[in-house]
C-alpha positions in Angstrom: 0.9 118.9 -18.8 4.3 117.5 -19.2 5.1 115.6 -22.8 6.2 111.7 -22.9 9.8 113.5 -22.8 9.7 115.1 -20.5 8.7 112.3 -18.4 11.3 109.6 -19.2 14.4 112.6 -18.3 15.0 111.6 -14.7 17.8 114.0 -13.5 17.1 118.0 -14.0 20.4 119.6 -13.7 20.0 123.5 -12.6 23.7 124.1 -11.9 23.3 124.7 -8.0 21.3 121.5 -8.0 20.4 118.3 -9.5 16.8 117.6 -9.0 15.6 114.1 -8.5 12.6 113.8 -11.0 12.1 109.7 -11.2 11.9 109.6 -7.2 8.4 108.8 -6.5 8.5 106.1 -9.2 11.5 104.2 -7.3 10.5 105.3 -3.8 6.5 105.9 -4.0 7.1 110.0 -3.6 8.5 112.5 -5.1 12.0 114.4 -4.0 11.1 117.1 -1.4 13.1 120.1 -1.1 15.4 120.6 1.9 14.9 124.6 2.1 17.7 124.9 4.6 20.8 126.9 3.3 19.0 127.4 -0.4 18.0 130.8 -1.3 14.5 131.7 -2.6 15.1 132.0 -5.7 16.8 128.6 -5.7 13.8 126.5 -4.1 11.4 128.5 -6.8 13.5 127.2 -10.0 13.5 123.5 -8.0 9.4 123.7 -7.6 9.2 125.3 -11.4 11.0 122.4 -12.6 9.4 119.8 -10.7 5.5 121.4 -11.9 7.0 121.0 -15.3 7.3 117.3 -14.9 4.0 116.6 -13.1 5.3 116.8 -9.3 3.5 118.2 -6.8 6.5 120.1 -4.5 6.9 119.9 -1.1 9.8 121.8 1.3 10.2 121.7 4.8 12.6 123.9 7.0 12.0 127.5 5.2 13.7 130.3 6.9 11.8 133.4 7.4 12.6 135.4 4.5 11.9 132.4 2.1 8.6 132.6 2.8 7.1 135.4 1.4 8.6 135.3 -1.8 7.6 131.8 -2.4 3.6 132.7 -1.4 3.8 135.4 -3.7 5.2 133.3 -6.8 2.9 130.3 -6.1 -0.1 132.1 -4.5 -2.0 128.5 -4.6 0.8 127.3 -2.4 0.3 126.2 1.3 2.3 128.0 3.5 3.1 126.4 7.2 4.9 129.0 9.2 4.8 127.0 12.5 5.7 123.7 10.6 8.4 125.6 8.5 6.9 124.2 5.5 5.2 125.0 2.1 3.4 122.5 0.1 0.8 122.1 -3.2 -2.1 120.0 -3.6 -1.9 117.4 -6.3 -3.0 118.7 -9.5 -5.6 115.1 -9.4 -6.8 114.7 -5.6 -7.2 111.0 -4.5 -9.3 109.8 -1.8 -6.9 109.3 1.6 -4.6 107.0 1.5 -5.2 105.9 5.5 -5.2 107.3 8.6 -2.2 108.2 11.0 -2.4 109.9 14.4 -0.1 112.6 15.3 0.0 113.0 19.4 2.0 115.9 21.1 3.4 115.4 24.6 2.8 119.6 24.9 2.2 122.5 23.4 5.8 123.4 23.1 6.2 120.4 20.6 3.6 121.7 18.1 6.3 123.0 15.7 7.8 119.6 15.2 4.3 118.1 15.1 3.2 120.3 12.4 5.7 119.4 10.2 4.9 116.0 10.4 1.1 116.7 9.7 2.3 119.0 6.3 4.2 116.0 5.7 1.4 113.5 5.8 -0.9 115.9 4.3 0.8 116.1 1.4 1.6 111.9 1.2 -2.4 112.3 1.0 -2.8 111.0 4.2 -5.8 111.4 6.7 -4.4 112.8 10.1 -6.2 113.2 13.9 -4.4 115.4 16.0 -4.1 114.7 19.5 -2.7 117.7 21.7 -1.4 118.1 25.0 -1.6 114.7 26.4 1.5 114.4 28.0 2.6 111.7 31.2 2.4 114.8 33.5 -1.7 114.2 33.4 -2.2 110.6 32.0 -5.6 110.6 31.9 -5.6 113.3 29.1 -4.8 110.2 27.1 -6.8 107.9 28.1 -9.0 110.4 27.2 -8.4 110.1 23.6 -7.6 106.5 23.2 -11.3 106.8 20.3 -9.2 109.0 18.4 -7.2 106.1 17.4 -9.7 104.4 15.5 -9.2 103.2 12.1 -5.1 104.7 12.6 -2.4 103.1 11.1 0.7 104.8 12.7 0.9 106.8 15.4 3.6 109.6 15.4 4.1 110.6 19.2 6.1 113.6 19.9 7.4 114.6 23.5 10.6 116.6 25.1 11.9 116.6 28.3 12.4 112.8 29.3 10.4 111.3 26.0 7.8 109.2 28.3 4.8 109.4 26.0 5.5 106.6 23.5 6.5 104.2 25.5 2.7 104.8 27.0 1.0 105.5 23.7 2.3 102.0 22.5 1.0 100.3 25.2 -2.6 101.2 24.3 -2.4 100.7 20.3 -1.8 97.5 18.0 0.3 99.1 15.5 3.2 101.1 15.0 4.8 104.3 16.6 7.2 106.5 15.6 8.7 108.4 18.8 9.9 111.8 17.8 11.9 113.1 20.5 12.0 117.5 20.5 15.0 119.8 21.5 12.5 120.7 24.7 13.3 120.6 28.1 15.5 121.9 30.9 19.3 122.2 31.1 20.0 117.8 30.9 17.4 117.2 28.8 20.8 118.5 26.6 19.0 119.7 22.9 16.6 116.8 23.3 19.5 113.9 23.6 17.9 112.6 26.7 14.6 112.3 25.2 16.4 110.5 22.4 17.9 108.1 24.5 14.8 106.9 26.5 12.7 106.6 23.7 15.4 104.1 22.2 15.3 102.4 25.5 11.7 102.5 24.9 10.1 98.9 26.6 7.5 99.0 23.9 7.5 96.9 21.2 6.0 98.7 18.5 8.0 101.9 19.0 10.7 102.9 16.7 12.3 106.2 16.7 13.5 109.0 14.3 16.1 111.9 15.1 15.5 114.7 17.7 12.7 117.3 16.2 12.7 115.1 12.8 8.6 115.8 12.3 9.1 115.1 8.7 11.0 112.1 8.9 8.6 110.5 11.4 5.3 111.4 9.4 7.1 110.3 5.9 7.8 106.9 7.5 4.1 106.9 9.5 2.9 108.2 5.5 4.2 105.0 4.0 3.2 102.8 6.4 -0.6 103.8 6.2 -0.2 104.4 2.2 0.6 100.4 2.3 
């Protein structure tokens, strides 16, 4: 357990890093650790630091050889090698928070899609995956359409020309976050075209996050069912 101290310093300064320890009480969650670029050993000291203080860690985009030596120092660790991520349960579980669905267009957007469930997952929010249900074979979401009982947010993730929001929101009364992938042919161009007709998106309720941002589309989608 951390002391009263410990808990009123709000900055830890670890030379390569300055590690945001008052976040979650200004923003409703804690700092989570962008693994890109950072050695091992450097996302280790960040987590040690942030147990120290009561914070349950949380990193998204681990490389390869990050990932072994972080299961092996924190063994209780969730480890996400699809999603890229590696998370910890809260030391005090709480009941779920509410509900969000996360909805591929295909299988080839799973990567993206499981870094937004990790992310919501460890927001302590209840997910419902729905898979596969792209516009090529629209009845696989009609399909479904149960499955959005009781949801929140939806975050809907789709490549090539980024149709399935724009139909998702059409069948649900609250909000979707479109989160366009890097999939698709040769003008599909690293997922800008998916991008640019989700923003054209005729839906209302759709809003939309950077191309294969999973975490950033089920932190917002988190916050919104945590309300």
């Amino acid at each position: 357990m951390c002391s009263e101290n410990q808990k009123s310093v709000s900055t830890a300064r670890l030379g390569f890093a300055s590690v945001d320890l008052a976040r979650a009480k200004r923003c409703g969650f804690p700092e989570v650790v962008y693994a890109e670029g950072k050695t091992a050993e450097a996302v280790m000291a960040i987590f040690e630091k942030q147990i120290a203080h009561g914070i349950t860690p949380y990193a998204t985009r681990l490389r390869p050889e990050q990932m072994a030596p972080l299961k092996e120092r924190f063994p209780e660790g969730i480890l996400n090698r699809t999603a890229r991520t590696f998370r910890f349960f809260p030391r005090e579980p709480q009941p779920p928070k509410g509900k969000v669905a996360v909805v591929t267009a295909g299988t080839s957007d799973l990567p993206v899609a499981e870094e937004a469930v990790e992310t919501l997952l460890w927001m302590g929010v209840e997910v419902v995956a729905i898979h596969d249900v792209g516009v090529a074979g629209p009845h696989r979401l009609q399909e479904r359409l149960a499955d959005f009982e009781g949801c929140a947010a939806a975050v809907v993730i789709a490549g090539m020309e980024g149709a399935l929001p724009s139909v998702v929101g059409g069948y649900v009364d609250f909000p979707v976050i479109a989160v366009p992938t890097s999939v698709g042919y040769g003008a599909n161009f690293g997922g800008l075209s998916a991008l640019l007709g989700m923003l054209n998106s005729c839906a209302s309720n759709v809003a939309v996050v950077n191309i294969d941002a999973g975490f950033k589309g089920g932190y917002l989608a988190g916050m919104i069912a945590s309300k």
